[in-house]
C-alpha positions in Angstrom: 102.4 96.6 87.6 102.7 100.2 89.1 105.8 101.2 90.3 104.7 101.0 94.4 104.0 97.3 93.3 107.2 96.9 91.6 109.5 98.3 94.9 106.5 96.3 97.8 108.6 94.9 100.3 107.0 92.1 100.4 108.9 91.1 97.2 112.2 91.9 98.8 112.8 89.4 101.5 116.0 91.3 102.4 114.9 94.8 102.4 116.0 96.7 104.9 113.2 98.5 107.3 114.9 101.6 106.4 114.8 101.1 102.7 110.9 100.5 103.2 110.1 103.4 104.7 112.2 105.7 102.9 110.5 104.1 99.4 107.2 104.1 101.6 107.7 108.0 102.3 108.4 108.7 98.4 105.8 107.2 97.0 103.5 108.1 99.7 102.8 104.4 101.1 102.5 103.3 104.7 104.5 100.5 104.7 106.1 100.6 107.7 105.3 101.7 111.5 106.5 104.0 112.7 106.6 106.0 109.3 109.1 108.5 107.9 106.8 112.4 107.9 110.1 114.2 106.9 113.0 113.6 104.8 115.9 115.7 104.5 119.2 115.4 102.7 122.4 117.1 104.5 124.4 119.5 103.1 127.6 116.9 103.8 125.2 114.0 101.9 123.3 112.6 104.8 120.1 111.0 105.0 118.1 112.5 108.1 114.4 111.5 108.5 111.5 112.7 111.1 110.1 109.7 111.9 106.6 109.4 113.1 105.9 110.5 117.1 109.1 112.5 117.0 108.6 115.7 118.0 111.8 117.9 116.6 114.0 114.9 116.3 115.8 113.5 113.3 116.8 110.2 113.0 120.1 109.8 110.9 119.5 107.2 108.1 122.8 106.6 106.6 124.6 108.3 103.9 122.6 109.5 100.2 125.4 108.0 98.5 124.7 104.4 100.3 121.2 105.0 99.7 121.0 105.5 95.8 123.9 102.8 95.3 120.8 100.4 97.1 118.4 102.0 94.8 120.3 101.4 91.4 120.4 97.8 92.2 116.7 97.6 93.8 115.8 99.1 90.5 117.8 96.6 88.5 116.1 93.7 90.2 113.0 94.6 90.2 112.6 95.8 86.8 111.8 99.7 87.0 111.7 101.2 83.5 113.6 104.3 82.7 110.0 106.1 83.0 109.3 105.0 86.0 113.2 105.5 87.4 112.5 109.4 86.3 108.7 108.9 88.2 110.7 107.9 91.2 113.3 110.6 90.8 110.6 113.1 90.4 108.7 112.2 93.6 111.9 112.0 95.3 112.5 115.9 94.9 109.3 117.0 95.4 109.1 115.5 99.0 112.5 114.9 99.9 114.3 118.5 101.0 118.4 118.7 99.9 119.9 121.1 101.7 123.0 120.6 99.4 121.0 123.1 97.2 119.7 125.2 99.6 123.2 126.1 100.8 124.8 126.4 97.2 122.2 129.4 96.4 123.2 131.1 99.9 
């Protein structure tokens, strides 16, 4: 089972409509409508998202540490490998811009 199959929302029956289109966004799956086109991580830790038709708004998502606290346990339940936790983790920072480091280097 690929890892897209492993976090479906259809196997979550309490999965939030954020937490499907965030996963949807990272692993590049349109599993929800409207869809996330932008992701961005605050430099305070928030979760701010362009979501599809917005025109130069951001939506605020909820904090990262919320967010990867729902993630470890997602992962736990539905049985994502180390390989495919570090999969995830790499996908996550190639589409998902932290200005946490963006500030640190300025």
């Amino acid at each position: 089972m690929s890892l897209s199959e492993k976090l479906h929302p259809s196997r979550f029956t309490a999965m939030s409509g954020k937490m499907s289109a965030i996963l949807g966004y990272v692993l590049g799956q349109s599993w929800t409508k409207p869809e996330i086109r932008e992701l961005h991580v605050t430099c305070d830790g928030g979760l701010l998202a362009r979501i599809d038709g917005d025109i130069g708004c951001n939506d605020f998502i909820g904090s990262l540490s919320d967010w990867e606290a729902n993630l470890r346990r997602l992962f736990k339940v539905a049985d994502v490998t180390p390989d495919e936790q570090r999969e995830f983790a790499g996908l996550w920072r190639e589409k998902v811009r932290d200005w946490r480091e963006a500030m640190a280097r300025a």
